[in-house]
N, C-alpha and C positions, 0 to 999 in steps of 0.2 A: 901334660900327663906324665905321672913318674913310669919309669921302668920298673920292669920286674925288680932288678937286684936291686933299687933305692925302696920298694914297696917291700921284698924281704927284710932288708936291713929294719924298716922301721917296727916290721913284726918282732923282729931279733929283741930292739929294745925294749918293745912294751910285752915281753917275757921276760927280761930281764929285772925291769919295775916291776912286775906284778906282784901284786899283794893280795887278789883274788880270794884268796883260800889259805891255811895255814900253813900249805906245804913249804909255801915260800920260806920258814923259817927253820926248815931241818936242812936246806940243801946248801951244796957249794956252789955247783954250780948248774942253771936251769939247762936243759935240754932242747933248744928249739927243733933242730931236725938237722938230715944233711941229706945234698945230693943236688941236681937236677932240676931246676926250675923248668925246663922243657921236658917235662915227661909224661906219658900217660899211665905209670907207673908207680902208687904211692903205698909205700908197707907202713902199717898204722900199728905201733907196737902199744905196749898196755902202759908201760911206767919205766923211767930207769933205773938203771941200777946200780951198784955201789962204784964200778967201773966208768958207768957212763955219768955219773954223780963228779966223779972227779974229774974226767975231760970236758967234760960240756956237750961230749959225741952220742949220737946214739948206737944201739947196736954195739957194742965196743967190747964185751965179757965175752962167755960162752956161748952166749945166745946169739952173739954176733957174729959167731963164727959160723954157729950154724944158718944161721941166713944169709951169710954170703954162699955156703955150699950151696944151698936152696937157686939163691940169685945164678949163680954161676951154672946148676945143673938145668933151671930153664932158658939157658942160653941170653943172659943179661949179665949186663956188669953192675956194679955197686956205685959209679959214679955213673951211671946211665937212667939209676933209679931213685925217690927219694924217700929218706926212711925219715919218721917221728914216733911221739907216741903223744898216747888219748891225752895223758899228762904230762907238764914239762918240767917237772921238781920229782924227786926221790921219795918217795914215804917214807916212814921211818921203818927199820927194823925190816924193811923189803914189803909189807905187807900191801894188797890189794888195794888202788885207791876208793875212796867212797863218792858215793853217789855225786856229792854236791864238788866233792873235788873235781870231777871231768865237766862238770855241768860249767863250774866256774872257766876250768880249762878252754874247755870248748869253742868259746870266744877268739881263741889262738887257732885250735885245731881245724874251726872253719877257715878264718885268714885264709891259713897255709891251703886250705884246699883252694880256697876261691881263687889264689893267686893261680895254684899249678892248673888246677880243672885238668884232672886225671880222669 
């Protein structure tokens, strides 16, 4: 039986392959998630963004700051919790993912849950 972090890493990959949906062709680089595979705590953000497009991180702009304040003010830490989003590539121009984009995503977004089961 793999372990959690050999069962992450192989999610890691098959985000990094995916070809899913078109998004895979505007971004640097995909967004798998960070944090905590032991947690009952998982914040499920909508898409990343030009910030988190270039690290690979999520959470990582403005938005990231303000959800650490969030994390921080309900008395949790940010390495105690784990953050992703619905999608794991950038859209272009910031906009909304579409329908069939999360649907494709999904396949990743359930993974990650099934693995932490928050």
């Amino acid at each position: 039986m793999q372990s959690k972090h050999e069962v992450w890493i192989r999610i890691v990959n098959d985000i990094r392959n995916c070809r899913l949906c078109p998004l895979h062709s505007y971004r640097r680089n995909p967004v798998p998630g960070e944090g905590s595979l032991d947690t009952d705590v998982v914040f499920l953000g909508e898409a990343p963004g030009r910030k988190e497009d270039e690290t690979g991180r999520p959470f990582v702009g403005a938005a990231g700051q303000l959800l650490n304040k969030l994390i921080s003010d309900i008395g949790l830490d940010r390495s105690k919790v784990f953050i992703t989003n619905v999608v794991k590539c950038r859209p272009p121009n910031n906009r909304d993912p579409k329908d069939e984009e999360i649907r494709a995503c999904s396949v990743h977004t359930n993974a990650i849950l099934s693995l932490i089961k928050p």
